[in-house]
TIFI-364995 format. One record per residue (C-alpha): residue in three letters; z, y, x. Coordinates in steps of 0.02 Angstrom, whole numbers, plus 50000, padded with zeros to 5 digits. Each point is the difference from the previous one (the first is absolute). Layout:
<pts>
<residu->ALA, pz->Z, py->Y, px->X>
...
</pts>
This chain:
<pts>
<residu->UNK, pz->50000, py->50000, px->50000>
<residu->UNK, pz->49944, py->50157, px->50076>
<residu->UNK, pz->50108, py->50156, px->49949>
<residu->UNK, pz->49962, py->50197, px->50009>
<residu->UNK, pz->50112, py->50079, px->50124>
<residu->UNK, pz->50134, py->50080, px->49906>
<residu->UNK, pz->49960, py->50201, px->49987>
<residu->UNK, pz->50168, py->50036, px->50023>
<residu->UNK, pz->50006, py->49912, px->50152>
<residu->UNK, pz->50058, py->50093, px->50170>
<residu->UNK, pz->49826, py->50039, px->50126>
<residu->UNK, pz->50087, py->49885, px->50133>
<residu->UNK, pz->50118, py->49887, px->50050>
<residu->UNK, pz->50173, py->50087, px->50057>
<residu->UNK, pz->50018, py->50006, px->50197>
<residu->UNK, pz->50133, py->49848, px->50031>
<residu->UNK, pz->50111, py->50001, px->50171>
<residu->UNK, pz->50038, py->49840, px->50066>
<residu->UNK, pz->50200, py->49976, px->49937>
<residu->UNK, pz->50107, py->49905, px->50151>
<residu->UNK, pz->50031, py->49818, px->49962>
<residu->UNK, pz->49838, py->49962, px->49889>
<residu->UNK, pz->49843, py->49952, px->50005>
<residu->UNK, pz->49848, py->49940, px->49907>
<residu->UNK, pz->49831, py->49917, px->49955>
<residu->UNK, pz->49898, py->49952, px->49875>
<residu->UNK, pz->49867, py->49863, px->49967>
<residu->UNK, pz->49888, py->49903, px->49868>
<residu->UNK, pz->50079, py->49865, px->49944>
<residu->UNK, pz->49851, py->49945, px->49845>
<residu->UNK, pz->50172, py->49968, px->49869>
<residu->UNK, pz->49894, py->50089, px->49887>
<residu->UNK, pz->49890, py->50148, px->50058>
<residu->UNK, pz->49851, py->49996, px->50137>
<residu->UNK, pz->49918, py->50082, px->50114>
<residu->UNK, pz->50190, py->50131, px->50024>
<residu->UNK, pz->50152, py->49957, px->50052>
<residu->UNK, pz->50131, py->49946, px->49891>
<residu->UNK, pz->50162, py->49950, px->50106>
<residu->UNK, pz->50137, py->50108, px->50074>
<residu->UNK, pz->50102, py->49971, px->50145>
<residu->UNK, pz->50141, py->50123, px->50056>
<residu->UNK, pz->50132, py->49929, px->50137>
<residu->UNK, pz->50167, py->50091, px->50049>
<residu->UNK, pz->50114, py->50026, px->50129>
<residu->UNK, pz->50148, py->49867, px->50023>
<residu->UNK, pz->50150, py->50071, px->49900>
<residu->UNK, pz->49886, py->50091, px->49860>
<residu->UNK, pz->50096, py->50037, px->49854>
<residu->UNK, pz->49937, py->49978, px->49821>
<residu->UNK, pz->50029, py->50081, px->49854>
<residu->UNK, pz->49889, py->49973, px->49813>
<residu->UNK, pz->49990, py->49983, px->49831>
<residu->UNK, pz->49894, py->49885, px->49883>
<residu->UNK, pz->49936, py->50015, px->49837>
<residu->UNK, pz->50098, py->49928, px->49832>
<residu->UNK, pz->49885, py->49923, px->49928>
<residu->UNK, pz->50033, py->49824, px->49930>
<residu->UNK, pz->49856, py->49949, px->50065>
<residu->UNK, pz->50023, py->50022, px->50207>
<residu->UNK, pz->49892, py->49950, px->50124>
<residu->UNK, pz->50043, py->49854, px->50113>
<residu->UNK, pz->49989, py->50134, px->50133>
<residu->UNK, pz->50125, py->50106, px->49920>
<residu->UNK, pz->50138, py->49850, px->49964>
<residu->UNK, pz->49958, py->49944, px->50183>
<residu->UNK, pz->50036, py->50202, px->50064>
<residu->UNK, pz->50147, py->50036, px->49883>
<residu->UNK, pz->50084, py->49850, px->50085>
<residu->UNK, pz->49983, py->50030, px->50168>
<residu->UNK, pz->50025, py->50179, px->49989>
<residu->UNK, pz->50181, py->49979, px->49981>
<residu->UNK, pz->50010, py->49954, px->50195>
<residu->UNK, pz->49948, py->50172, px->50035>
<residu->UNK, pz->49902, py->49962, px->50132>
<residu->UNK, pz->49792, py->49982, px->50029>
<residu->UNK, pz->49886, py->49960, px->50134>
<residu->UNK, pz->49825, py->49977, px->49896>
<residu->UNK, pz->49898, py->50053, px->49838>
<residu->UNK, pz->49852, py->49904, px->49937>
<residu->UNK, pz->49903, py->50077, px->49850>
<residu->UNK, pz->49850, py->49927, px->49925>
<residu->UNK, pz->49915, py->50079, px->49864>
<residu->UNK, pz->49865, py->49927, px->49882>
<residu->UNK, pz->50131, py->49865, px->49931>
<residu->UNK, pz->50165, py->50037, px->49937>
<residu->UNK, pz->50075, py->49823, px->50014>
<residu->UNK, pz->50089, py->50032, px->49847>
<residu->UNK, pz->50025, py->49845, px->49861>
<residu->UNK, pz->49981, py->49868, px->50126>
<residu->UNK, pz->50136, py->49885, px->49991>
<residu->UNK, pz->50050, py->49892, px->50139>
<residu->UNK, pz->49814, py->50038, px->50065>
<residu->UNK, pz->50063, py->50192, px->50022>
<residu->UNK, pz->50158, py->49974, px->50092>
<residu->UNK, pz->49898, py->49868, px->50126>
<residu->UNK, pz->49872, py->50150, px->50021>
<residu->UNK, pz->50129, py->50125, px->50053>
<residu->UNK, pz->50086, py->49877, px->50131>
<residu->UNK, pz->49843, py->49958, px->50065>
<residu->UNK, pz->49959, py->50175, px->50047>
<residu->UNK, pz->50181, py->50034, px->50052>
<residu->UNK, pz->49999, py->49834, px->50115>
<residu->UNK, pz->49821, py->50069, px->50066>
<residu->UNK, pz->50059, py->50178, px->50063>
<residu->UNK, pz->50178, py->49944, px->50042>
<residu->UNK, pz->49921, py->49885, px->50118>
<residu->UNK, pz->49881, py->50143, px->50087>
<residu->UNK, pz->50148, py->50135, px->49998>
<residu->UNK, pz->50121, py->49866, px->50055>
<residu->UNK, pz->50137, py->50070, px->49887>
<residu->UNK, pz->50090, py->49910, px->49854>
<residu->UNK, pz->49907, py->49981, px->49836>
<residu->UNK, pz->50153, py->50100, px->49908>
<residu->UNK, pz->49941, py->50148, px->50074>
<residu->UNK, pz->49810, py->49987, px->49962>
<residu->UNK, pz->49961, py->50086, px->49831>
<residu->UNK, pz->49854, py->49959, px->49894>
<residu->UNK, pz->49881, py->50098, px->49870>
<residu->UNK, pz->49875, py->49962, px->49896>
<residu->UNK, pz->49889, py->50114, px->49867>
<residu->UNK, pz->49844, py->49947, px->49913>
<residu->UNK, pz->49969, py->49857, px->49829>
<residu->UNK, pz->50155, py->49932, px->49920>
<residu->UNK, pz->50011, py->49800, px->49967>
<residu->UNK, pz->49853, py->49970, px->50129>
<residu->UNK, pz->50088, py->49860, px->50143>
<residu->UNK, pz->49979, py->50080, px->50172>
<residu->UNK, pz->49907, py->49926, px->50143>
<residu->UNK, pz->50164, py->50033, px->50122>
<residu->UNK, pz->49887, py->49903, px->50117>
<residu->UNK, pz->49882, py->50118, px->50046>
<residu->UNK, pz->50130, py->50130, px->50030>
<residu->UNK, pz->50084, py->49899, px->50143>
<residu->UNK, pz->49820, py->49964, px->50067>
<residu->UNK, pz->49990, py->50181, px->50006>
<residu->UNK, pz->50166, py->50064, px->50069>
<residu->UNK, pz->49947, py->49960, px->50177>
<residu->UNK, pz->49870, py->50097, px->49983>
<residu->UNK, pz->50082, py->50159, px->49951>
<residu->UNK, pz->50158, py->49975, px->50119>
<residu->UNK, pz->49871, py->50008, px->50142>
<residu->UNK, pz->49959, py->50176, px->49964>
<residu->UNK, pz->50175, py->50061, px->49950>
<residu->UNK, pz->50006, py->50176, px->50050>
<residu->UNK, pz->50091, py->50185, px->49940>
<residu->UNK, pz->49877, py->50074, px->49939>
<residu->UNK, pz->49929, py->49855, px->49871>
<residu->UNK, pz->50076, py->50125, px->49857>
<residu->UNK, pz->49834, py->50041, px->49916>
<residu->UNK, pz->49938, py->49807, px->50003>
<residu->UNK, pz->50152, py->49943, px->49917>
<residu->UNK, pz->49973, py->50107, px->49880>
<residu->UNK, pz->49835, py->49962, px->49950>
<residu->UNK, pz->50035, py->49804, px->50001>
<residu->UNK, pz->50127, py->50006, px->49867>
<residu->UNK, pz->49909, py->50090, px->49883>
<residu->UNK, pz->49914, py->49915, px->49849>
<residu->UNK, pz->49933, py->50113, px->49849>
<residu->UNK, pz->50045, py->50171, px->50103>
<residu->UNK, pz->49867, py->50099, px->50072>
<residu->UNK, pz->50079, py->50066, px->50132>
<residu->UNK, pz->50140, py->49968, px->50129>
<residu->UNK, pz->50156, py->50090, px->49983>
<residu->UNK, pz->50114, py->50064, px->50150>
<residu->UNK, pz->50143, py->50101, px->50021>
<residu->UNK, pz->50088, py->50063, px->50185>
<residu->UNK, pz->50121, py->50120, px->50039>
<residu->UNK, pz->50130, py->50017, px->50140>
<residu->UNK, pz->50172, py->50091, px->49968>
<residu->UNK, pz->50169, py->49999, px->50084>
<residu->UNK, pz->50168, py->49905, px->50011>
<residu->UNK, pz->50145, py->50096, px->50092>
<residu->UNK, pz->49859, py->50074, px->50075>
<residu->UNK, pz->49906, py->49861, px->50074>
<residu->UNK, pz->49806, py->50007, px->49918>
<residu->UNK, pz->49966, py->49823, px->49925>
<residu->UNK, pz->49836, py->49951, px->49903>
<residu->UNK, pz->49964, py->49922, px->49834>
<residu->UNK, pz->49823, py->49940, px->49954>
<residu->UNK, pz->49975, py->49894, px->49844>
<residu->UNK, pz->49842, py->49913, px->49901>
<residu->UNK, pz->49983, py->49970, px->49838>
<residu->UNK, pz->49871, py->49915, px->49848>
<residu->UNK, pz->49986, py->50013, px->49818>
<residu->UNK, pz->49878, py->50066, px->49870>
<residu->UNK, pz->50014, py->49925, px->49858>
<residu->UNK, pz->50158, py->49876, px->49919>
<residu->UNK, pz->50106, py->50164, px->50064>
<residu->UNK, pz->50191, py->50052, px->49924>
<residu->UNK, pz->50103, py->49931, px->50133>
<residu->UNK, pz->50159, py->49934, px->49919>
<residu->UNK, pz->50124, py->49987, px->50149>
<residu->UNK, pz->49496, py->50008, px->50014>
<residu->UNK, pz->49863, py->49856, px->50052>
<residu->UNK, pz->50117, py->50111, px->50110>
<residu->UNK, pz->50051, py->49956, px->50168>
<residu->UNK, pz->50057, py->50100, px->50139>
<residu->UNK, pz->50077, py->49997, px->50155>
<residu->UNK, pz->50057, py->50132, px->50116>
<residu->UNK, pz->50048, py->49986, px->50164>
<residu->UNK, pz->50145, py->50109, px->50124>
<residu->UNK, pz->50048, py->50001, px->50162>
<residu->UNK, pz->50165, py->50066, px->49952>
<residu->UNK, pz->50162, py->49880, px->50033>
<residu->UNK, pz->50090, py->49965, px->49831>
<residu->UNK, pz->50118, py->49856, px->49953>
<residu->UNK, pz->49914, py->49901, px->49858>
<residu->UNK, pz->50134, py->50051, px->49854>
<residu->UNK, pz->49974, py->50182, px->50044>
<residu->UNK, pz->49800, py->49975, px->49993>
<residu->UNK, pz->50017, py->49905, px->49845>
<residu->UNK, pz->50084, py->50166, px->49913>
<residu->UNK, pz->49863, py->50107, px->50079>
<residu->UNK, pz->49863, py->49877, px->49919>
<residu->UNK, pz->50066, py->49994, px->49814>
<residu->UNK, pz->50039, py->50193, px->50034>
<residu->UNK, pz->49818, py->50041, px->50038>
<residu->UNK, pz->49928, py->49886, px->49859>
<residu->UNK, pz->50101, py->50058, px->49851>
<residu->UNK, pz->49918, py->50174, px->50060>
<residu->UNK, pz->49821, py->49924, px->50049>
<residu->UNK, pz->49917, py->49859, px->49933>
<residu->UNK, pz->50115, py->49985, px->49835>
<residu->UNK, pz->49936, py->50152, px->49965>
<residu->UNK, pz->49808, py->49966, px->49999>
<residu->UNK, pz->49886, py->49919, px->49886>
<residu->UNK, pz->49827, py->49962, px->49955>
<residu->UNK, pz->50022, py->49882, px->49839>
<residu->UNK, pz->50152, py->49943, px->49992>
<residu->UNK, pz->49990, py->49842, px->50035>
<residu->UNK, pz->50105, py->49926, px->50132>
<residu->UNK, pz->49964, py->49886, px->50140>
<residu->UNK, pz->50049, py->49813, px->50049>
<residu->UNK, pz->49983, py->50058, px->50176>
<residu->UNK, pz->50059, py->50171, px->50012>
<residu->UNK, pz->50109, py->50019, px->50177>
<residu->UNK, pz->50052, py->50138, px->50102>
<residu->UNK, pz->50064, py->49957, px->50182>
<residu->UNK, pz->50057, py->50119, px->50100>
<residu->UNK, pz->50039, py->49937, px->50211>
<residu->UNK, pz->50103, py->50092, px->50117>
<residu->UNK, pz->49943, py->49953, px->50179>
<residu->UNK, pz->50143, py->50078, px->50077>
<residu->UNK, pz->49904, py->50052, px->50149>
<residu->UNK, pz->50038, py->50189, px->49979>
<residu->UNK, pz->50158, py->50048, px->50101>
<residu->UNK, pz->50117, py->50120, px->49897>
<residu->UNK, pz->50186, py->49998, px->49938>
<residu->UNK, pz->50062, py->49881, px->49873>
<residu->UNK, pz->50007, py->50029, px->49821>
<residu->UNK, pz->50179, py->49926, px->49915>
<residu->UNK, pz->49907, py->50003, px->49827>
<residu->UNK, pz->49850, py->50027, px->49903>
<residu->UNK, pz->50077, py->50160, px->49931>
<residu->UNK, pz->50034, py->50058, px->50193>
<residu->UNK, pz->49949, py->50196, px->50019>
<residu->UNK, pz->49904, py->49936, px->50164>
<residu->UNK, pz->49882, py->49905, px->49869>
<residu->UNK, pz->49966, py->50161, px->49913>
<residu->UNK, pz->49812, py->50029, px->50071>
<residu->UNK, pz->49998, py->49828, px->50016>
<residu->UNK, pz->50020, py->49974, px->49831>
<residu->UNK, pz->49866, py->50119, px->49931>
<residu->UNK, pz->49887, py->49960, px->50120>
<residu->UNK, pz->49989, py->49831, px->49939>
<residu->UNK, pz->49986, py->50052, px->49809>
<residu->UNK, pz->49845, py->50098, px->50069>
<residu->UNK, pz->49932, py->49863, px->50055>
<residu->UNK, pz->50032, py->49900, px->49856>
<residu->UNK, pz->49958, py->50114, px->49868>
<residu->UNK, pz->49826, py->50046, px->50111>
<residu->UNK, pz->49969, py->49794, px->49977>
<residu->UNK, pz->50038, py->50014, px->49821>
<residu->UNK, pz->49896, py->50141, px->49954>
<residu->UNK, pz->49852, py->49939, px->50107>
<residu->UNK, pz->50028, py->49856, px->49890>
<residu->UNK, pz->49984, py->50097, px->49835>
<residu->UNK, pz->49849, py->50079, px->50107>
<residu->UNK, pz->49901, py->49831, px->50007>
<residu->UNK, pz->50052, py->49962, px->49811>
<residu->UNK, pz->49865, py->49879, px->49931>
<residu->UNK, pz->49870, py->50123, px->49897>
<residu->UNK, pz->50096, py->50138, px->50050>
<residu->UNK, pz->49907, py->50171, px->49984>
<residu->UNK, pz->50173, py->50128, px->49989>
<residu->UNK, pz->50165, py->49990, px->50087>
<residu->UNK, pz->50123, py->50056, px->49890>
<residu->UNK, pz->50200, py->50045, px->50000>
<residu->UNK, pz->50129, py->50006, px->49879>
<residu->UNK, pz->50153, py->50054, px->50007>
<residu->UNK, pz->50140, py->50015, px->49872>
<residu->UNK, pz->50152, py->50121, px->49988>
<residu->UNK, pz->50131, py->50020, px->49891>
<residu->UNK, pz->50047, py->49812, px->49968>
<residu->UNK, pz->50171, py->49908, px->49991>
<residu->UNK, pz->49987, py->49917, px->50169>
<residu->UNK, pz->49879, py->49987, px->50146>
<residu->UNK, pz->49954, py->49826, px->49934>
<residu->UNK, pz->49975, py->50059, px->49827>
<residu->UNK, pz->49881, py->50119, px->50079>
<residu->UNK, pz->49897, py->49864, px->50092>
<residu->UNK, pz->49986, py->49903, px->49832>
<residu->UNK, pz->49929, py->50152, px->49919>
<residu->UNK, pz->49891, py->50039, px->50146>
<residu->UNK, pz->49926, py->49808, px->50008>
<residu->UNK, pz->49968, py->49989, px->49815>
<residu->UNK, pz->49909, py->50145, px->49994>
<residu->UNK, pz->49873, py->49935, px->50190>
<residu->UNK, pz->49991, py->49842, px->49898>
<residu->UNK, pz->49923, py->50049, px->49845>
<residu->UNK, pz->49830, py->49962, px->49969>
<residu->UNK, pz->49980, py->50148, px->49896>
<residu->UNK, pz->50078, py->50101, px->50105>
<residu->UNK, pz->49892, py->49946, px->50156>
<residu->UNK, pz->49842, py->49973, px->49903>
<residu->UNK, pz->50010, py->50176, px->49926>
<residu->UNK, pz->50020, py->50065, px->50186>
<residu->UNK, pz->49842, py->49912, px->50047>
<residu->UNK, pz->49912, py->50074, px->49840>
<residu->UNK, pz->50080, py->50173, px->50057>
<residu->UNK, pz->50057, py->50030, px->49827>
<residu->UNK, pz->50160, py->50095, px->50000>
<residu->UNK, pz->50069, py->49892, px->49849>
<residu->UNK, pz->50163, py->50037, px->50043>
<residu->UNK, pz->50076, py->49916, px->49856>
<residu->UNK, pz->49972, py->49838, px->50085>
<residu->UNK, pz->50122, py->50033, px->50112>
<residu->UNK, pz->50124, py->50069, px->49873>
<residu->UNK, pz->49971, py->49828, px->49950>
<residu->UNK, pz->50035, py->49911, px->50161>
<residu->UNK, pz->50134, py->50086, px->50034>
<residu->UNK, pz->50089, py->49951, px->49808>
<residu->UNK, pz->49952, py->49805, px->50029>
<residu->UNK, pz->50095, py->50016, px->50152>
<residu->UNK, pz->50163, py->49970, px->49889>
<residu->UNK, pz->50115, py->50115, px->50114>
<residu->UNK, pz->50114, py->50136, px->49939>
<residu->UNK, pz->49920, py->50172, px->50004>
<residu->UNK, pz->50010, py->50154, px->49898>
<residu->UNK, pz->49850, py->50008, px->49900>
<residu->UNK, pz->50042, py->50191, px->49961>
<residu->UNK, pz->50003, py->50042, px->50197>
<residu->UNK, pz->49839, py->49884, px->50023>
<residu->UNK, pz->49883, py->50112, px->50104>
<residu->UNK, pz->49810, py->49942, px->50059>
<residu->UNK, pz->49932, py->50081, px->50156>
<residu->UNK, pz->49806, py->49904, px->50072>
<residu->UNK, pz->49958, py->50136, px->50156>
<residu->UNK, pz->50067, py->50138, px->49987>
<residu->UNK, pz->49996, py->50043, px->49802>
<residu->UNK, pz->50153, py->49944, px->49876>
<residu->UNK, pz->49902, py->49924, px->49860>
<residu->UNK, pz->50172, py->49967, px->49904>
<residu->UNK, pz->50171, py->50088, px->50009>
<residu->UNK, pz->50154, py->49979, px->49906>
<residu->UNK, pz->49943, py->49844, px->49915>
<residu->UNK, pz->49832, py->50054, px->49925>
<residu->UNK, pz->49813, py->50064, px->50058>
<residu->UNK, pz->50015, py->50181, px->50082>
<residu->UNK, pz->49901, py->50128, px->49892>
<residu->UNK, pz->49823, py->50053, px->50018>
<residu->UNK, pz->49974, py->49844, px->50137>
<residu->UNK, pz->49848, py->50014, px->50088>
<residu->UNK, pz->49942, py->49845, px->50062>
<residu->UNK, pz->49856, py->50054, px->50103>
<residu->UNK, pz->50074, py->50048, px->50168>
<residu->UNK, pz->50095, py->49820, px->49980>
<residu->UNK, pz->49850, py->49914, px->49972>
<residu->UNK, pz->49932, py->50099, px->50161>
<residu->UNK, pz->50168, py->49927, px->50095>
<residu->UNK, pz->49960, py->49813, px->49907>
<residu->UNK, pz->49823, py->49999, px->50091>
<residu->UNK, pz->50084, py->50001, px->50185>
<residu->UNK, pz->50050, py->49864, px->50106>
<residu->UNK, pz->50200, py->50055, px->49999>
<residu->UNK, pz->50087, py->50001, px->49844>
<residu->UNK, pz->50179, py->50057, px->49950>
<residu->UNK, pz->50097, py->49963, px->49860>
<residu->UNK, pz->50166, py->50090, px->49973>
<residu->UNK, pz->50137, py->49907, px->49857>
<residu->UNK, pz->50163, py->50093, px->49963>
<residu->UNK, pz->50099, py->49898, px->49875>
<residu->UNK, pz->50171, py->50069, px->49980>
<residu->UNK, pz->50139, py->50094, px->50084>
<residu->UNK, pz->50029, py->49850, px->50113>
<residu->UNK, pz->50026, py->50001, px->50190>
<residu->UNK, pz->49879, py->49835, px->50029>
<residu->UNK, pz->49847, py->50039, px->50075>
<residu->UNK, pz->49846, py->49886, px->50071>
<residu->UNK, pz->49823, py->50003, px->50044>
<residu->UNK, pz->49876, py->49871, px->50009>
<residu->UNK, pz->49841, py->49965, px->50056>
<residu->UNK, pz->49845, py->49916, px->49893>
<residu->UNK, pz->49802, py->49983, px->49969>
<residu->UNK, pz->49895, py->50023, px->49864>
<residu->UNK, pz->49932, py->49852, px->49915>
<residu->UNK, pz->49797, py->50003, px->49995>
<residu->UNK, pz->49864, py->49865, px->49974>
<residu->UNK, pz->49980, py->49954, px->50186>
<residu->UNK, pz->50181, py->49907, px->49984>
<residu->UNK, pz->49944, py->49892, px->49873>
<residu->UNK, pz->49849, py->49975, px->50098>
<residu->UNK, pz->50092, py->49950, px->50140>
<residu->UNK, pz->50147, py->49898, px->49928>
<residu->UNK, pz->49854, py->49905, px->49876>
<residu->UNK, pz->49928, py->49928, px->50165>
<residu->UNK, pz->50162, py->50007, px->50116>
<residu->UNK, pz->49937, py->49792, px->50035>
<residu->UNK, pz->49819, py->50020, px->49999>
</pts>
C-alpha cells in the first residue's frame, strides 16, 4: 500500500546526536513488507535503566506481557522491534515468537534475556515468522552504530508516511545530558496508558524507580493526551532508557529540584513524538487542538477534550470546513462530565461562537470558515467556573482514512 506523505509532515528528519551508551541498526527482515526494512535493533550500555508503560487493553500483545514482566528488574541491555506483524492473538505460538527473538539478540549482545525488550506493530491474529527475525539480527548487530536514529525510525513504521524524531539536550545539577526518542503511529491512535510505540533514549544516570515516575509523568502529559480515532492499541508502549553515561550529581527522587530541566526536557520530547504522531494521522489534512477550561478536575477536562477529537462530526465537519459548531456543543454534552451549561463558552480560532451558554449575537461565520480552511486549527471549551484544565491534540476524519484502513491487508 503506497501512502501520500502526510502534508502536515515536518520537511526533514530532526538532526539526532549520538546519546552515550546506545546504539543502532536497522535491516529487512521480509516478516511482512519488501523491498524496506522492517526490523529495529537498539543496544545499551551495561547498567541501562528502564522505565515504561503499556497499553490497557485486554487484548495485549505477547510483546507487551513479555515487556511488562521484565520491566520490573529495571534493568535493559537490548530492544528488538519489528513492524508489519503485531504478534498479537497468538497463543502459545506468540509467546514462542517473542523468546525466540529474545534468545536470538541475547545471544549476540551476550546479556541476559530479562533485559532484552521486544516490540511488535503491524496485523493483529496473524502468527509471526520469529524465524526470520533471528536470521536477521546478525545482520543488523554488524552495523550497530550511534547514529542509526533515522533508520530505526523508518523500520518500525507501518501505515505512517513519515518517520518521527525528537532530540534535545538539557541539564542535571548542571551537567548537559541528551535525550533522543523515536516513535510510530498513524492510525489505531488514543493511547490508554497508538499502533503507538515509542522509545526514547538518555544518557542521563537515574535509578529505575525514579525513571519509572519520570515515564508515567511525561505520558499522562503526552501521549494520553493525543488521538486520531480513538481507538486504542494492543501494542501501544513507551520505553524510556537511561544509559547512565552522562556524569552529573545524583537525584534522591523523581521530584528532586536537580530534575527540574530534566524533567521538561523530556516532556518536550515526548509531547514533540506525540504531536508528530497526530502529524502523520491516517487521512489527516488539519492538525487540530483543544483545550478545555473551567472543568471540575484536570481529568474531567481531558474527558471533555477527547470526546470532543473523537467525534466524527466534530472531525468530519473540520474536514468539510463548516463551522457547525453545534457539533461540538454536542461532543462536549455526550462527554457525561459535570459542567455548567450556563458558563459553556465556544471559541474555534480566535472568535467565541458561544458565550454564557448560548450562540453569541450577530455570529459571523465567515472569517471562521477562513480559519477552518488552514492546516492549524484551535478549538477553545470553557465549561464552568472549575479550576481543571487540559488540551489535547487530534485529526480530522476525511475519506483517505477509510481508504486506507479498507485496505490496511491488501
Amino acid at each position: 500500500m503506497s501512502l501520500k506523505r502526510s502534508p502536515l509532515a515536518p520537511e526533514v528528519f530532526p538532526t539526532m546526536q549520538p546519546v552515550a551508551g546506545c546504539n543502532l541498526a536497522a535491516g529487512a527482515s521480509a516478516v511482512r513488507y519488501t523491498g524496506r526494512d522492517d526490523l529495529a535493533l537498539l543496544a545499551f550500555a551495561e547498567g541501562t535503566t528502564v522505565g515504561g508503560v503499556f497499553t490497557r487493553s485486554r487484548v495485549p500483545g505477547h510483546p507487551v506481557t513479555w515487556c511488562r514482566r521484565i520491566i520490573k528488574g529495571g534493568q535493559a541491555r537490548g530492544l528488538v522491534v519489528n513492524s508489519g506483524n503485531a504478534n498479537v492473538l497468538n497463543g502459545q505460538h506468540g509467546d514462542a515468537a517473542v523468546r525466540m527473538e529474545v534468545t536470538a539478540a541475547a545471544r549476540l549482545l551476550e546479556v541476559p534475556q530479562d533485559q532484552i525488550f521486544v516490540a511488535s506493530t503491524g496485523v493483529i491474529g496473524e502468527p509471526l515468522p520469529a524465524e526470520r527475525i533471528a536470521k536477521t539480527l546478525p545482520d543488523l548487530y554488524a552495523y550497530l552504530a550511534p547514529d542509526g536514529w533515522q533508520a530505526a525510525a523508518e523500520a518500525i513504521l507501518t501505515t505512517d508516511t513519515f518517520a518521527k524524531g525528537s532530540f534535545t539536550t538539557t541539564t542535571i545539577g548542571g551537567s548537559e545530558v541528551k535525550i533522543a526518542g523515536i516513535a510510530k503511529g498513524s492510525g489505531m491512535i488514543q493511547p490508554d496508558m497508538a499502533t503507538m510505540l515509542a522509545f526514547i533514549v538518555t544518557d542521563a544516570a537515574l535509578p529505575a524507580p525514579i525513571l519509572q515516575s519520570l515515564v508515567e509523568a511525561a505520558n499522562e502529559e503526552a501521549f494520553r493526551k493525543i488521538t486520531v480515532d480513538s481507538d486504542t492499541s494492543t501494542s501501544d508502549m513507551l520505553l524510556v532508557f537511561a544509559t547512565g553515561q552522562a556524569v552529573h550529581p545524583a537525584p534522591m527522587d523523581a521530584d528532586s529540584g536537580l530534575l527540574s530541566a530534566f524533567r521538561h526536557a523530556l516532556l518536550d520530547v515526548a509531547r514533540d513524538l506525540a504531536q508528530q504522531i497526530v502529524r502523520d494521522g491516517e487521512g489527516i489534512s488539519k492538525f487540530i487542538q483543544i483545550s478545555v477550561e473551567g472543568a471540575v478536575s484536570d481529568e474531567s477536562a481531558r474527558i471533555i477534550a477527547l470526546s470532543v477529537a473523537n467525534s466524527p462530526l466534530v472531525k468530519t465537519a473540520i474536514a468539510g470546513e463548516d463551522a457547525n459548531w453545534g457539533r461540538i456543543a454536542a461532543a462536549i454534552g455526550k462527554a457525561d462530565q459535570q459542567i455548567d451549561v450556563s458558563r459553556l463558552g465556544i471559541g474555534i480560532g480566535n472568535w467565541i461562537v458561544a458565550q454564557n451558554g448560548a450562540r453569541v449575537p450577530n455570529l459571523d461565520e465567515t472569517p471562521i470558515n477562513e480559519h477552518l480552511k488552514g492546516r492549524e486549527i484551535d478549538i477553545v471549551i470553557s465549561v464552568g467556573p472549575g479550576p481543571g484544565s487540559a488540551t489535547v491534540w487530534t485529526s480530522d476524519l476525511t475519506h483517505e482514512y477509510i481508504n486506507i484502513n479498507a485496505d490496511y491487508r491488501s
